[in-house]
C-alpha beads as a LAMMPS data file, in Angstrom:
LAMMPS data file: protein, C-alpha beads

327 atoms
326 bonds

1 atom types
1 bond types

-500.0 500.0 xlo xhi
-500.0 500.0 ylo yhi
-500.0 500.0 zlo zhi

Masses

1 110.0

Atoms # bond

1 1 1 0.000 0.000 0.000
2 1 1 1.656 3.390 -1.011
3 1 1 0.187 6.090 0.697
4 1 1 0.411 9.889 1.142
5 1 1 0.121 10.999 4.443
6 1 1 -0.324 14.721 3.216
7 1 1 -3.614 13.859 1.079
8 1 1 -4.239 10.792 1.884
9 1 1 -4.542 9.209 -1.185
10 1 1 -3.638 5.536 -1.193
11 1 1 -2.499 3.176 -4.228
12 1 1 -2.057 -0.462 -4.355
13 1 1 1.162 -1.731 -5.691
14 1 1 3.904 -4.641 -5.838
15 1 1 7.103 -4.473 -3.740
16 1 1 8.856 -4.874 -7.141
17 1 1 7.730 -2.026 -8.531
18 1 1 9.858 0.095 -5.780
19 1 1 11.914 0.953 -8.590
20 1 1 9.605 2.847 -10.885
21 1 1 7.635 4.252 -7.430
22 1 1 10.935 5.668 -6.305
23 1 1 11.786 7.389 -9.397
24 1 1 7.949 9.246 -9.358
25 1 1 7.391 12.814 -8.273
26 1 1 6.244 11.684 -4.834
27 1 1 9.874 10.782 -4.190
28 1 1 12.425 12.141 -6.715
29 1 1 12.591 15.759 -6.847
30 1 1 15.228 18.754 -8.889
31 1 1 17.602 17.963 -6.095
32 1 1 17.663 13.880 -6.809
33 1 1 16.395 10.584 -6.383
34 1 1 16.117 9.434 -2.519
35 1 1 17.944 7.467 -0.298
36 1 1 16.793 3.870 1.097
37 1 1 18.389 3.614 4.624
38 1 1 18.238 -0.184 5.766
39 1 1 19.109 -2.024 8.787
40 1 1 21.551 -4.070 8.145
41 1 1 21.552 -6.119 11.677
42 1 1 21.629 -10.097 11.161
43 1 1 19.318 -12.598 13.666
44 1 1 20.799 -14.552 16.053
45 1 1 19.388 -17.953 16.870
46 1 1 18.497 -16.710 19.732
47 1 1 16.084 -19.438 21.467
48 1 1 16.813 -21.805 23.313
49 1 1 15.086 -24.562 24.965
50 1 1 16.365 -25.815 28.630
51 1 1 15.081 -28.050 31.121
52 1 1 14.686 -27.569 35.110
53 1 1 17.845 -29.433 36.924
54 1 1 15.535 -29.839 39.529
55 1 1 11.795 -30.432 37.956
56 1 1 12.769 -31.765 34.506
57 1 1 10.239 -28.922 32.964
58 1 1 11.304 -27.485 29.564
59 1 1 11.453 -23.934 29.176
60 1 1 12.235 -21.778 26.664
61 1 1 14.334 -18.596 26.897
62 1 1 14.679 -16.029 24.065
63 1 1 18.504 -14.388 24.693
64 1 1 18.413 -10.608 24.206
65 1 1 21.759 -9.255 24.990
66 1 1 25.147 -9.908 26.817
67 1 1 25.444 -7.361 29.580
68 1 1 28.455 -5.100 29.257
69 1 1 30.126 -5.981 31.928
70 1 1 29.355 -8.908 32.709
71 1 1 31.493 -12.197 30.934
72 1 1 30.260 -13.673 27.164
73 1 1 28.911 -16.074 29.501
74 1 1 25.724 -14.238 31.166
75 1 1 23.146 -13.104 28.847
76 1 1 19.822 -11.107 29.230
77 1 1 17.012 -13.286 28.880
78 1 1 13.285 -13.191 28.091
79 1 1 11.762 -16.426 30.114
80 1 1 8.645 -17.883 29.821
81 1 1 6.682 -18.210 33.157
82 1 1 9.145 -15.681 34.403
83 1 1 7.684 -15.486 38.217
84 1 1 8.853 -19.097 38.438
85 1 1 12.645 -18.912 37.360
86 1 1 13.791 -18.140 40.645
87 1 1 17.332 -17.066 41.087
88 1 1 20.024 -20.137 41.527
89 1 1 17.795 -22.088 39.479
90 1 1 19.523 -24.580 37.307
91 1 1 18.572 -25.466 33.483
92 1 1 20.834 -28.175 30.984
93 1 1 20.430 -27.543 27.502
94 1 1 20.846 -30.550 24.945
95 1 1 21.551 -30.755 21.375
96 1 1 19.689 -33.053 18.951
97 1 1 20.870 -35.938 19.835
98 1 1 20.156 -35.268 23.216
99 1 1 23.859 -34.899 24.970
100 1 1 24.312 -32.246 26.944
101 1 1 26.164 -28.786 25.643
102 1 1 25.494 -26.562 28.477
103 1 1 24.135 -25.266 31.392
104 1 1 23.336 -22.246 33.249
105 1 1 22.129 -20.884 36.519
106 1 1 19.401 -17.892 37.109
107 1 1 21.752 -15.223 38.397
108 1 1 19.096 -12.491 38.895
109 1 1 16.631 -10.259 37.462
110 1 1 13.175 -8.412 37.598
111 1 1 9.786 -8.795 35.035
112 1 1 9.975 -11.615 32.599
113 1 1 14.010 -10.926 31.835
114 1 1 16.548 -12.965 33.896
115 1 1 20.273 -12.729 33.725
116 1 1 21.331 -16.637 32.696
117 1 1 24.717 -17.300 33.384
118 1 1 26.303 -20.135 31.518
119 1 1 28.820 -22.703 32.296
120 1 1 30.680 -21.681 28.985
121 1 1 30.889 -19.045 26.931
122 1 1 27.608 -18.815 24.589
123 1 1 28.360 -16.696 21.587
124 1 1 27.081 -16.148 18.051
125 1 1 29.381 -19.413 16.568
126 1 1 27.499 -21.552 19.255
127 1 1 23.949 -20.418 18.961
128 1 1 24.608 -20.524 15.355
129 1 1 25.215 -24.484 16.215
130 1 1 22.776 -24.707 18.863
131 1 1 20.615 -22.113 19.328
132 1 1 16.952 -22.069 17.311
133 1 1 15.246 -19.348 15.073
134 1 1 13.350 -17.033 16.931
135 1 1 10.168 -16.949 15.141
136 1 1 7.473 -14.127 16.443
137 1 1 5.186 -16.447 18.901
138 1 1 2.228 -15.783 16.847
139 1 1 3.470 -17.922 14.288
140 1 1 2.619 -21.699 16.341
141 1 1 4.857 -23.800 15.076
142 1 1 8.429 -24.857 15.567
143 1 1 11.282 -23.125 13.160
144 1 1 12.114 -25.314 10.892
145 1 1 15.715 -25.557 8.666
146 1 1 14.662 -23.042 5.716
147 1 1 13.230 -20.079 8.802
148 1 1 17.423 -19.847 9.357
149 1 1 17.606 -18.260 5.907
150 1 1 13.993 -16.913 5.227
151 1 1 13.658 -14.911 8.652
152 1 1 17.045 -13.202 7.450
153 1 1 17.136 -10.118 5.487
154 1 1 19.034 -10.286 2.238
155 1 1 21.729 -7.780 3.170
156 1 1 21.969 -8.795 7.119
157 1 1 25.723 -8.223 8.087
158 1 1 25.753 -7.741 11.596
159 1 1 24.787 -10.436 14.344
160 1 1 23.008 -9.071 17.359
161 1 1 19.273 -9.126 16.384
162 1 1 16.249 -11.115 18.662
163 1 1 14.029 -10.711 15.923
164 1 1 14.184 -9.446 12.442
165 1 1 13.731 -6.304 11.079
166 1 1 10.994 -7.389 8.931
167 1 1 10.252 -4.556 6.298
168 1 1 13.600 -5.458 4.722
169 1 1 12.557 -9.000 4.049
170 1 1 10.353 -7.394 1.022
171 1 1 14.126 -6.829 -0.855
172 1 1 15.607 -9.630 -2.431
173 1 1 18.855 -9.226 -4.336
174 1 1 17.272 -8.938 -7.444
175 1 1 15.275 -5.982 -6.539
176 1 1 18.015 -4.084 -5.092
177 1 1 19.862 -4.484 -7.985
178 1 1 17.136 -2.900 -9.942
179 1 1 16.716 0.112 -7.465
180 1 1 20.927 0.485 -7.944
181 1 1 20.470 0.607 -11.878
182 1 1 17.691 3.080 -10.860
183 1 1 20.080 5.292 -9.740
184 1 1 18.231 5.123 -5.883
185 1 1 21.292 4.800 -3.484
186 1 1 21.052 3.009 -0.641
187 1 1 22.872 3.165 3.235
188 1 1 23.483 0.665 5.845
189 1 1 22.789 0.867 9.728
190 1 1 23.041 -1.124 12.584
191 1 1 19.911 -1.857 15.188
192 1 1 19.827 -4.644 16.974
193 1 1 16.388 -5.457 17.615
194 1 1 15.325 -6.317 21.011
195 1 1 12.155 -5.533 23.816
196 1 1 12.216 -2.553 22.876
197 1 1 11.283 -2.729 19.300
198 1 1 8.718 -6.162 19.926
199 1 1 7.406 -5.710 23.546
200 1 1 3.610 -4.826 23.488
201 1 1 2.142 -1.643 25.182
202 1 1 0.203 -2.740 28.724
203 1 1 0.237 0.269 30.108
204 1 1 -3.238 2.175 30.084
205 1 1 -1.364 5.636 29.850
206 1 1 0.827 4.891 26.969
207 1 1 3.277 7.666 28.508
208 1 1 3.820 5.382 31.654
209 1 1 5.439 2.420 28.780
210 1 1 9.096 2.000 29.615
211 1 1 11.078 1.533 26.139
212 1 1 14.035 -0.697 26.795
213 1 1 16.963 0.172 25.439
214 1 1 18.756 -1.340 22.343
215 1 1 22.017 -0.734 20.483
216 1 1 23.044 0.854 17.207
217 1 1 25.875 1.283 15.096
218 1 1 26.307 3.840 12.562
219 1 1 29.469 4.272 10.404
220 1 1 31.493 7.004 8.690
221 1 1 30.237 5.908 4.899
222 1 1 26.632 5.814 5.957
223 1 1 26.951 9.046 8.250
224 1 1 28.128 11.101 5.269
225 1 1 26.318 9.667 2.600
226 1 1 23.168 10.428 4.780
227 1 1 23.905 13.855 5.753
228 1 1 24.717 15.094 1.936
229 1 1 21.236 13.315 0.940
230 1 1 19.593 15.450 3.548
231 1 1 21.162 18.552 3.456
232 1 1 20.828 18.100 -0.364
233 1 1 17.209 18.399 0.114
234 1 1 16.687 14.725 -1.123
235 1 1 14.351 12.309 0.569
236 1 1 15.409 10.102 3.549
237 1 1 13.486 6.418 3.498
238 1 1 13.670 4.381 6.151
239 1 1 13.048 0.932 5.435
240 1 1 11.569 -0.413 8.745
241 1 1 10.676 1.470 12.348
242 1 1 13.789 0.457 13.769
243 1 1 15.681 2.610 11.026
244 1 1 13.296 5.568 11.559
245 1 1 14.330 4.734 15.613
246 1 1 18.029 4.986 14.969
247 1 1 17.935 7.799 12.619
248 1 1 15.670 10.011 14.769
249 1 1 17.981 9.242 17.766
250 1 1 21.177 9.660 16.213
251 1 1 20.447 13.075 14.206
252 1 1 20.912 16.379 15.452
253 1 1 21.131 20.041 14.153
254 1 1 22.085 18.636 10.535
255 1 1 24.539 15.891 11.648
256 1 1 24.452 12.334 12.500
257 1 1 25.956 10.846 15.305
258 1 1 28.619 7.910 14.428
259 1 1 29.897 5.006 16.526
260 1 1 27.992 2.969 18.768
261 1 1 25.011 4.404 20.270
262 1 1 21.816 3.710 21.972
263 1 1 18.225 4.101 21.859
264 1 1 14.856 4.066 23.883
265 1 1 13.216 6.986 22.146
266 1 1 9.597 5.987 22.406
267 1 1 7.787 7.902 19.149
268 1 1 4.099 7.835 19.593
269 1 1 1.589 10.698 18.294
270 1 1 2.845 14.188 18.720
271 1 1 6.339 13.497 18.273
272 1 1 7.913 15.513 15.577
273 1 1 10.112 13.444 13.037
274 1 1 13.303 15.165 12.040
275 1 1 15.195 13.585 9.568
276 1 1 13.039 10.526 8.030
277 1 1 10.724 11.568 5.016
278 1 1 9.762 8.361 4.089
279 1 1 8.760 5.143 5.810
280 1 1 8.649 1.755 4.424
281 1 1 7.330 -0.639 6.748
282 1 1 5.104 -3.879 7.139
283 1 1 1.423 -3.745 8.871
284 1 1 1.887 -4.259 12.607
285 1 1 0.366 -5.873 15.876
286 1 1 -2.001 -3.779 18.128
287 1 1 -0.920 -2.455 20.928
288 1 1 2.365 -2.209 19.736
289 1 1 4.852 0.300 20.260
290 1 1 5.742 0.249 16.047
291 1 1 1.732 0.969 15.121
292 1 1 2.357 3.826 17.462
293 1 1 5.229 5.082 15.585
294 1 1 3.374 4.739 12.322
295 1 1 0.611 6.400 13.568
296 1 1 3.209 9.496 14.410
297 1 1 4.282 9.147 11.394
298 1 1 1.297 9.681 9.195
299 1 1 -1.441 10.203 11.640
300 1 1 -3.502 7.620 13.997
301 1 1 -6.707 7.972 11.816
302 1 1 -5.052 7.662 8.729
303 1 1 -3.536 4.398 9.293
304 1 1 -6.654 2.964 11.266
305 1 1 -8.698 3.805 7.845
306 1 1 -5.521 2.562 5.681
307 1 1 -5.799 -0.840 8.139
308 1 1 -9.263 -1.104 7.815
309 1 1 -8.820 -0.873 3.684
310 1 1 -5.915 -3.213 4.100
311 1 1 -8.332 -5.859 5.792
312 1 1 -10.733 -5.271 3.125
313 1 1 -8.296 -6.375 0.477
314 1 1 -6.653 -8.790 2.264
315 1 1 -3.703 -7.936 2.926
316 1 1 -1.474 -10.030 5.128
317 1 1 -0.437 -8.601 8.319
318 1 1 2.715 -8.821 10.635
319 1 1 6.202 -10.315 10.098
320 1 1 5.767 -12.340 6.681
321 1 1 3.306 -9.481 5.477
322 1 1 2.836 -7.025 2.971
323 1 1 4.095 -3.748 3.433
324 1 1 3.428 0.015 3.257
325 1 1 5.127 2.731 2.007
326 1 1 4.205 5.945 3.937
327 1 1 5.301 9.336 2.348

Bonds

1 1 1 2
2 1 2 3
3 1 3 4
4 1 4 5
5 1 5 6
6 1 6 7
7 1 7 8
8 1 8 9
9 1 9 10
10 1 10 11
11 1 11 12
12 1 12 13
13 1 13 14
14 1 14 15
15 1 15 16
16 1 16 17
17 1 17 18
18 1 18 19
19 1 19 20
20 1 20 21
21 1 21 22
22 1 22 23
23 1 23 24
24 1 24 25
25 1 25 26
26 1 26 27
27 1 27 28
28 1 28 29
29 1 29 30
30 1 30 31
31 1 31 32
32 1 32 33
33 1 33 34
34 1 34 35
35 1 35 36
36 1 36 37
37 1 37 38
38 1 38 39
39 1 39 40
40 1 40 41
41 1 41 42
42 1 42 43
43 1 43 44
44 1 44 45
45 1 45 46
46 1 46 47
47 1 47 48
48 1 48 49
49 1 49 50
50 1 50 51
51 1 51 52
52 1 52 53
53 1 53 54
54 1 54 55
55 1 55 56
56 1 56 57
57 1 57 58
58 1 58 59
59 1 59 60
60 1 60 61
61 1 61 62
62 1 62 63
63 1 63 64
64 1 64 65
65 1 65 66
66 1 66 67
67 1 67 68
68 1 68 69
69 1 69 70
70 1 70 71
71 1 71 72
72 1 72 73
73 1 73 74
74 1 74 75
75 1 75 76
76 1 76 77
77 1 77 78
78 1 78 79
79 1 79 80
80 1 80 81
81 1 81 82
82 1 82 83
83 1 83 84
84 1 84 85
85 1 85 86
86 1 86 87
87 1 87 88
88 1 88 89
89 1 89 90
90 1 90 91
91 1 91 92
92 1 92 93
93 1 93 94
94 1 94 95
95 1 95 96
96 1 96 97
97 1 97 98
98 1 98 99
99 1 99 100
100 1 100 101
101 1 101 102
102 1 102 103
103 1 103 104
104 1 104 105
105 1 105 106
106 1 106 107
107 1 107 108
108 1 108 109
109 1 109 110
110 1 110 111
111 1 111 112
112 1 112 113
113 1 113 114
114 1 114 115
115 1 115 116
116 1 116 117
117 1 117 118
118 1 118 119
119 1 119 120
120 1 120 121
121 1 121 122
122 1 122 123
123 1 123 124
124 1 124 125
125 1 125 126
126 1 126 127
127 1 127 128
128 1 128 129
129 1 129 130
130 1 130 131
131 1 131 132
132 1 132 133
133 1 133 134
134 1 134 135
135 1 135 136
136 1 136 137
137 1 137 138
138 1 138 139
139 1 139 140
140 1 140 141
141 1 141 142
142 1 142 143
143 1 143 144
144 1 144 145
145 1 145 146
146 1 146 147
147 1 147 148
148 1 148 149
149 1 149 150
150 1 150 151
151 1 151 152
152 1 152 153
153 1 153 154
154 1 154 155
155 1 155 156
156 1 156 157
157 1 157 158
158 1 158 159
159 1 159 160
160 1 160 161
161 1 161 162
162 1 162 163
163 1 163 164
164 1 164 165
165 1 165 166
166 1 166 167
167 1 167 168
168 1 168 169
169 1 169 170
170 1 170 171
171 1 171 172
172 1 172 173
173 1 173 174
174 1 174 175
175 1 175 176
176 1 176 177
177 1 177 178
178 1 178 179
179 1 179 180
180 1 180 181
181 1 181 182
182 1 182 183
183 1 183 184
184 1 184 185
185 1 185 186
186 1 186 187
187 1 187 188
188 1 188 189
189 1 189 190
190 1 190 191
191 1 191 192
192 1 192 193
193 1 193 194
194 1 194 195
195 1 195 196
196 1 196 197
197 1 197 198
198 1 198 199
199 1 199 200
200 1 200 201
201 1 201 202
202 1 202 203
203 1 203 204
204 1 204 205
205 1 205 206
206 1 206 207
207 1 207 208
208 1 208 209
209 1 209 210
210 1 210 211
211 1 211 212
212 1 212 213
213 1 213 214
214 1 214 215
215 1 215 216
216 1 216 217
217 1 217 218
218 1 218 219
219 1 219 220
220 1 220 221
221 1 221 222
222 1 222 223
223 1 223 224
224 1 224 225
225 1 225 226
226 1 226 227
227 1 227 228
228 1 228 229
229 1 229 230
230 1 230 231
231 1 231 232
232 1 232 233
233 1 233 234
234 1 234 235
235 1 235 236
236 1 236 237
237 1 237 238
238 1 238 239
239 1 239 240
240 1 240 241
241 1 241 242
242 1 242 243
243 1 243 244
244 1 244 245
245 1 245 246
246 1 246 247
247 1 247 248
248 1 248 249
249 1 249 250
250 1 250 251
251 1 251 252
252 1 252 253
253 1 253 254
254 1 254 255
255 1 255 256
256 1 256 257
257 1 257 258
258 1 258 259
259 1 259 260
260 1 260 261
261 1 261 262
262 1 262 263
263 1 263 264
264 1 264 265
265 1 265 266
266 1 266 267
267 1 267 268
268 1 268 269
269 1 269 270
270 1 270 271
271 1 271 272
272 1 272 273
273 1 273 274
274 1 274 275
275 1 275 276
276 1 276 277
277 1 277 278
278 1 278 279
279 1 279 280
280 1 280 281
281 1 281 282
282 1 282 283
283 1 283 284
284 1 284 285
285 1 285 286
286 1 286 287
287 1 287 288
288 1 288 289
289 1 289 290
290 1 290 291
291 1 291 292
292 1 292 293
293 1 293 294
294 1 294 295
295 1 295 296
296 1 296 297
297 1 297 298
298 1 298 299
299 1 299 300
300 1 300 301
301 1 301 302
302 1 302 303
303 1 303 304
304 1 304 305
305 1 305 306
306 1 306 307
307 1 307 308
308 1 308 309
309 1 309 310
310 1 310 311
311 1 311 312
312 1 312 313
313 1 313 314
314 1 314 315
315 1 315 316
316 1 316 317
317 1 317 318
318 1 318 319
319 1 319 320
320 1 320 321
321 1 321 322
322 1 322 323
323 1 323 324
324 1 324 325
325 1 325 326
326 1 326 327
């Protein structure tokens, strides 16, 4: 759905036609063609499935992040059941053939995250062995071998992701070789996506909703190449909230911030977007912190109409979805 949040006109396209779209007035102007900003941040198999020392219960954790000071050994973990994984609690983790690779001990925590501490150190190489895709849990079923390349981005680079960022799943190879010979550049950022990109809203003031906090990475290339587009007066398109996230955090008073950085800006209605012109995105969950953003974006009446037309045709919402192009 390609819609214009200034008269809100909506069309019905193809993700392949991104090309031709692109190079239309609603995007290329006298000073150039725009710039597609993607997240370039690569899944980790991040789930992983232990059983109670004690009980012999499975449970299944979702690893988020290693804190930074802690050892590669202790992760951040979202835990099912979370009131029972009391600290000191034991859990072995097998492989297929049911030996034994690891275990670790509940070493703290507060809310459904826990601080797992592992016997060994647990990094990328090993989940990559061991660890499982971590499909949304609205999809009921287990991953299966092809979800290891499908729930991957064509371009991911970087490993640190819980979950994918999703709108980029629309670009295969193909079609950003087309939008190259279009002459529409493209930029690469980091965001690893974590709680706060996928935890729902419960709050009933939406103000009281803490945003956890989740890394970034942007470098020299993609700094510069995105301030000249922007100062240029060309169009800044963020494929994906968590790209919008990033850029809105890391820009200020015409530059944009490189390195390693952080983020738990919470945009919601009201908020006033600075650098991002453009917003290419999937259709997302209620009570969700990225229909929020949307709704910033282009206005919470205009995308509840734009859903409701969406249902109407059929569209298919969430992860494997189709997408929107706001502008």
């Amino acid at each position: 759905m390609l819609l214009n949040r200034e008269t809100g006109e909506r069309a019905l396209r193809m993700a392949d036609e991104l090309p031709e779209i692109l190079c239309g007035p609603d995007f290329t102007s006298a000073a150039g063609p725009p710039l597609l900003v993607f997240n370039n941040s690569k899944v980790r198999k991040a789930r992983l499935i232990g059983k109670s020392v004690e009980t012999g219960a499975s449970v299944e954790f979702l690893l988020l992040a290693r804190p930074l000071m802690s050892g590669r050994a202790t992760w951040k973990a979202l835990v099912q059941r979370a009131k029972r994984r009391k600290t000191g609690s034991v859990y072995a983790f097998y492989d297929d053939g049911g030996a034994e690779i690891a275990r670790a001990c509940i070493a703290g925590g507060e809310g459904a995250l826990r601080l797992l501490e592992f016997d060994r150190a647990v990094d990328d190489a090993w989940l990559e062995r061991y660890g499982r895709v971590p499909l949304p849990p609205y999809i009921k079923r287990g991953d299966v071998d092809s979800d290891a390349e499908r729930y991957q981005t064509v371009y991911a680079a970087v490993y640190g992701s819980s979950a994918a960022p999703t709108a980029g799943l629309h670009f295969t190879e193909s079609l950003i070789e087309r939008l190259g010979a279009a002459g529409i550049e493209r930029a690469f950022i980091t965001l690893h996506v974590g709680l706060g990109t996928f935890l729902p809203v419960r709050a009933e003031n939406i103000a009281d909703h803490v945003m956890h906090e989740e890394s970034f990475f942007i470098d020299e290339a993609a700094a510069a190449k995105i301030e000249a587009a922007k100062n240029a007066g060309r169009k800044i398109i963020a494929v994906g909230t968590t790209g919008v996230r990033t850029l809105e955090s890391a820009w200020d008073s015409g530059k944009l911030a490189r390195g390693q950085g952080s983020t738990s800006i919470f945009i919601r209605p009201g908020y006033k977007f600075k650098i991002t012109d453009a917003l290419f995105t999937n259709f997302h969950t209620p009570e969700s912190t990225l229909l929020m953003l949307v709704s910033a974006f282009a206005g919470r009446e205009l995308i509840l109409d734009s859903y409701a037309q969406a249902v109407k045709e059929r569209f298919r919402f969430f992860s494997y979805g189709d997408a929107m192009m706001i502008v």
